[in-house]
C-alpha positions, -999 to 999 in steps of 0.1 A, spaced: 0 0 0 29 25 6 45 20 -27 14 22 -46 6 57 -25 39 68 -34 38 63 -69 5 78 -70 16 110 -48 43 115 -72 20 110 -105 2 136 -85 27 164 -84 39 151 -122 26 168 -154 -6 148 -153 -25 154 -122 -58 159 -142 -62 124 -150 -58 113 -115 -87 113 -93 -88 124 -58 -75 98 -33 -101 100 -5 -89 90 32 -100 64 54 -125 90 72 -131 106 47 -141 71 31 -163 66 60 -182 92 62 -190 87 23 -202 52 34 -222 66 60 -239 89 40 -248 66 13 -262 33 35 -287 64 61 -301 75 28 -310 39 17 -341 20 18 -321 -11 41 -301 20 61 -335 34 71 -339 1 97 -305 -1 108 -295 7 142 -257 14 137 -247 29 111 -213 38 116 -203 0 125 -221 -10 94 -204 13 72 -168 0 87 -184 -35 77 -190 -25 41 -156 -5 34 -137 -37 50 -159 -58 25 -150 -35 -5 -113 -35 1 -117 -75 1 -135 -77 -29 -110 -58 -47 -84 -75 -32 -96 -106 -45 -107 -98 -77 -142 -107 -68 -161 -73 -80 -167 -90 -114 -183 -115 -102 -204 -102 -77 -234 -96 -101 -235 -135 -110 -245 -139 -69 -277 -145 -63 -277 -128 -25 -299 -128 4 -313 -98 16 -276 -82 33 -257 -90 -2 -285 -74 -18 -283 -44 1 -246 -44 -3 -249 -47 -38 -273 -13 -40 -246 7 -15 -219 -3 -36 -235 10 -69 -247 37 -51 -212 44 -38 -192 40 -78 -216 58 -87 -212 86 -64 -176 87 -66 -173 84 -102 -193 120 -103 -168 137 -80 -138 122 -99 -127 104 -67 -108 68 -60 -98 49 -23 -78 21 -9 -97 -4 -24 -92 7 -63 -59 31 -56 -38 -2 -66 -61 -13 -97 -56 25 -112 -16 28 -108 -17 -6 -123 -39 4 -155 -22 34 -160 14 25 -144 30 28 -182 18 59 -189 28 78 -158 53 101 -161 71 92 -132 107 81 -119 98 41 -124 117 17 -97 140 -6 -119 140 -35 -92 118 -37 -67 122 -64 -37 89 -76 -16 98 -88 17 80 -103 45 49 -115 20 30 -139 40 1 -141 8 -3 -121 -25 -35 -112 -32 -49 -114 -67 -49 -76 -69 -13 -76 -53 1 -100 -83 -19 -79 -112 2 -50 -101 36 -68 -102 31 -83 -139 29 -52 -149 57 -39 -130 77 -74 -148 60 -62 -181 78 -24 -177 109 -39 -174 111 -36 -136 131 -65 -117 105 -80 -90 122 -102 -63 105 -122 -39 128 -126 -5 117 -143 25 135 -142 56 168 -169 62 169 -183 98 202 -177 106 203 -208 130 187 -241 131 160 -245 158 174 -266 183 142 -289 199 166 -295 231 165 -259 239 133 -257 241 106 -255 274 71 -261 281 57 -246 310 21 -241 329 11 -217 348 -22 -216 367 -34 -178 350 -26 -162 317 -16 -132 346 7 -154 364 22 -165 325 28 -124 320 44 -124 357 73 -150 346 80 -140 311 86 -108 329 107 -118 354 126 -141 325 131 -113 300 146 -93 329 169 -122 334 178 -123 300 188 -89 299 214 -89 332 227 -121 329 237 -109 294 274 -87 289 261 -76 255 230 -61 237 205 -89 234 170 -93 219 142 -109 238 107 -112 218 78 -115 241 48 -136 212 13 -127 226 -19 -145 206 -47 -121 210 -22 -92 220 -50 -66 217 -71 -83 248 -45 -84 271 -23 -49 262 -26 -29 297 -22 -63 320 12 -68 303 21 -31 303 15 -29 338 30 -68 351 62 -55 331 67 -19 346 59 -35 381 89 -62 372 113 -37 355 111 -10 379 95 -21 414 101 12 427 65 24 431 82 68 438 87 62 398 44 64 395 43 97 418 33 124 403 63 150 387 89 115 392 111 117 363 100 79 343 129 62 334 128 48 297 111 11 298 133 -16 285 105 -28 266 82 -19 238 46 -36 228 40 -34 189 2 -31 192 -6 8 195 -38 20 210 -68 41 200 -64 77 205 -89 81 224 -71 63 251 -43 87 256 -52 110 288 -43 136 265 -69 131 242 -95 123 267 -90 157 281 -92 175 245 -131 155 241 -143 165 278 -134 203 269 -154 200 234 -182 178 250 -188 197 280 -195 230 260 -221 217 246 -237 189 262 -241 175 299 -215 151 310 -208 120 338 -196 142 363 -168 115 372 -151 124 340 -159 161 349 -142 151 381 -111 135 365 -105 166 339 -106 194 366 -75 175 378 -60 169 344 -27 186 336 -35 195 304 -60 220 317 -45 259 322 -32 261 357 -30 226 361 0 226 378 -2 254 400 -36 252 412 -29 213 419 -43 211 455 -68 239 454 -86 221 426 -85 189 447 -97 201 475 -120 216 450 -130 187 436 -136 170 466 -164 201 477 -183 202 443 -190 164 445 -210 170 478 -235 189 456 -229 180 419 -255 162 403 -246 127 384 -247 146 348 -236 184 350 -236 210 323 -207 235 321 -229 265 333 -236 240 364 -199 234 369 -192 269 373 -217 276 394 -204 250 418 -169 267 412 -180 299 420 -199 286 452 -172 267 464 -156 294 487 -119 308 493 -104 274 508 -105 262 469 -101 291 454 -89 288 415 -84 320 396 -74 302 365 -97 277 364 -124 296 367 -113 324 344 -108 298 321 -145 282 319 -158 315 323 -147 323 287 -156 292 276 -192 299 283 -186 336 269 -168 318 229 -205 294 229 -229 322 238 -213 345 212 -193 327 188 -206 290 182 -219 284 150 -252 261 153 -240 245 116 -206 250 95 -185 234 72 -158 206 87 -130 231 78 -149 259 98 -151 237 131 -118 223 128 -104 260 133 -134 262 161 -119 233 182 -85 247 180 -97 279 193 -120 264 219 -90 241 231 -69 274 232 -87 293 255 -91 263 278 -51 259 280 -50 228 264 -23 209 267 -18 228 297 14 243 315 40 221 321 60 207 291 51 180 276 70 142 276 78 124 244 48 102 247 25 136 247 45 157 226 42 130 201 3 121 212 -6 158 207 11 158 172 -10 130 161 -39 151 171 -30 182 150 -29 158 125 -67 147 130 -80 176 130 -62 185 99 -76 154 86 -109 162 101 -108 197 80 -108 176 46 -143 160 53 -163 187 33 -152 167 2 -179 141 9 -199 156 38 -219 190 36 -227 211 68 -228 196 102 -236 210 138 -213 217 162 -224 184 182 -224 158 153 -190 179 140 -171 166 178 -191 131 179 -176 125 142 -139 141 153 -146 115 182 -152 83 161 -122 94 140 -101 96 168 -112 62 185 -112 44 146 -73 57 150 -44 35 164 -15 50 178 22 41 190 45 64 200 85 64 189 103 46 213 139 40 214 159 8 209 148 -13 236 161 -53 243 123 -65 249 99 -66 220 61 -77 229 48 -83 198 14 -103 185 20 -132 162 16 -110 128 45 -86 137 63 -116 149 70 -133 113 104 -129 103 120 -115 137 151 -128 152 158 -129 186 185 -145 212 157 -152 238 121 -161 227 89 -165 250 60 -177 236 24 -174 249 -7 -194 252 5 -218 238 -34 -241 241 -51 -259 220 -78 -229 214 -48 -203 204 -25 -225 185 
């Protein structure tokens, strides 16, 4: 997929950009999908649209994939392949109009008009790390062998025989006891070594079990628990998990939706509760125990859902024990930018510049500087929003409400791993897995039901 992009991106900028339609993005993709299966007949009865419309772009990119489009009008389907049939029409027909292509069909257009692009054309190109090919995959790489480019396929050489002897089978009595001693053995590994090793960690169903090993292997690497106060300097973990997570996850992206959220909406007050004592709120550090000891007062009288004018009523009302100047100035003018400057409908591009602004007068990210992990989280978000901007291709006018709720899905629909550096342990699922080397290997789960 990253070739193909690149080739395309450079057809882009070459002299014939007008016979190049406009690569749509994943959300923008989705929203296109969404838009097409409410305004059906079958939408009409449908519950959840946005799951089904991640259903039907996964089925798309499969069908292309495999060649099967051709042949999908020789199916006789039931009532969901006829409905996916009519969204799919709908959706060519749509995109053909608006002179616009996606994942699914990006690799079928280089490869049509790969020999006439006038491009810098690769003369040998080697595909590693192939577990299949799919049909569309192949079609791509004839005609790369056709234009007189050199295709290789190279798999990975095991650069020492397994040796059965060395091998151990052990049970444990939990999967959480399992993570406890692969922990404790990769941080054997590691000192009883007087070089640089590499210790892979293989994890079946990596996704299900992400924070338990996160947290097992920072209690075993560094059992000091004045490393999880508050303002400790974090040493660098000697270990890093492949699988990111969703955005949404990050604490600083939590706090950037309960800002957007609250101004319009009511809200749990729990999460209230947690983002009054969020760093990345203005005056976050310096007001740290008058806004606990604010917090603590408010819930006395704060209903289970509160509204922002709520909240600063309870601010206000709180007296001179938890006083907060900042805080307070703070959602004062964020009551002030929604009476007189929310829109009640704009364009995506409009709103994106309104939750920049709206997270600005807040203090978001707040006052302290930011860590790697949320320097680089927050630069992700800039990104989304950016992203988020380029929706008015496929999408007209939205409220302010279905503009953040959208933003939101995006955000959750987005995994997300921060750089790391070189680190001995690798915790990896068994897709990333394929190919590694390592000096010490622990697998898994190794049942009946995983393996």
């Amino acid at each position: 997929i990253a070739l193909i992009e690149r080739i395309y991106l450079d057809a882009q900028y070459a002299k014939q950009t007008s016979t190049l339609p406009l690569l749509l993005s994943a959300a923008q993709e989705q929203v296109l999908w969404e838009s097409i299966i409410q305004s059906s007949a079958a939408g009409k009865t449908l519950l959840r649209i946005s799951q089904t419309a991640q259903c039907v772009q996964e089925a798309w990119q499969l069908a292309h994939a495999w060649q099967l489009i051709p042949k999908l009008k020789d199916f006789y389907p039931n009532e969901d392949g006829k409905a996916f049939l009519d969204w799919t029409k709908s959706y060519q027909d749509k995109t053909a109009r608006n002179r616009q292509t996606d994942q699914a069909r990006i690799c079928d257009l280089i490869t049509e008009q790969y020999e006439y692009l006038d491009i810098k054309k690769p003369s040998s190109l080697v595909c590693y790390g192939f577990d299949v090919f799919t049909p569309q995959q192949i079609t791509f790489l004839k005609k790369l062998t056709a234009t007189g480019c050199e295709v290789v396929i190279a798999a990975p050489a095991a650069k020492h025989p397994l040796v059965l002897g060395g091998a151990r089978r052990i049970k444990y009595a939990s999967n959480r006891e399992e993570i406890f001693q692969a922990a404790a053995w990769a941080r054997s590994k590691i000192e009883a070594a007087d070089h640089a090793v590499r210790v892979g960690i293989v994890v079946p169903a990596l996704a299900s079990c992400r924070s338990t090993l996160i947290r097992i292997f920072n209690t075993v690497m560094h059992p000091d628990i004045r490393f999880a106060l508050p303002g400790s300097a974090r040493p660098v973990a000697p270990f890093n998990v492949s699988l990111g997570l969703s955005l949404t996850e990050y604490p600083l992206i939590d706090a950037a939706f309960a800002i957007l959220e609250l101004l319009s909406q009511e809200m749990e007050f729990v999460r209230v509760s947690h983002w009054l004592r969020s760093p990345f709120l203005d005056g976050g550090e310096t007001e740290m125990p008058q806004r606990a000891l604010l917090d603590a007062r408010i819930r006395r009288y704060a209903e289970p859902l509160i509204t922002l004018d709520r909240l600063v009523t309870l601010v206000q009302q709180a007296g001179s024990q938890t006083n907060c100047p900042v805080l307070l100035q703070r959602l004062s003018a964020l009551v002030t930018f929604r009476q007189t400057k929310l829109p009640g409908s704009e364009s995506h591009a409009v709103f994106a510049k309104i939750i920049s602004e709206i997270l600005q007068i807040s203090g978001f990210p707040g006052e302290r500087s930011l860590d790697s992990t949320e320097y680089q989280t927050f630069k992700k978000w800039q990104a989304l929003v950016a992203d988020f901007a380029t929706l008015d291709h496929v999408s007209a006018k939205v409220s302010y409400r279905q503009a953040v709720n959208r933003l939101r899905r995006m955000a959750n629909d987005t995994l997300f791993q921060p750089e790391t550096p070189e680190v001995p342990i690798q915790i990896l699922g068994l897709l990333e897995a394929a190919g590694m080397v390592f000096d010490h290997l622990w697998v898994m789960g190794l049942s009946d039901e995983q393996w």
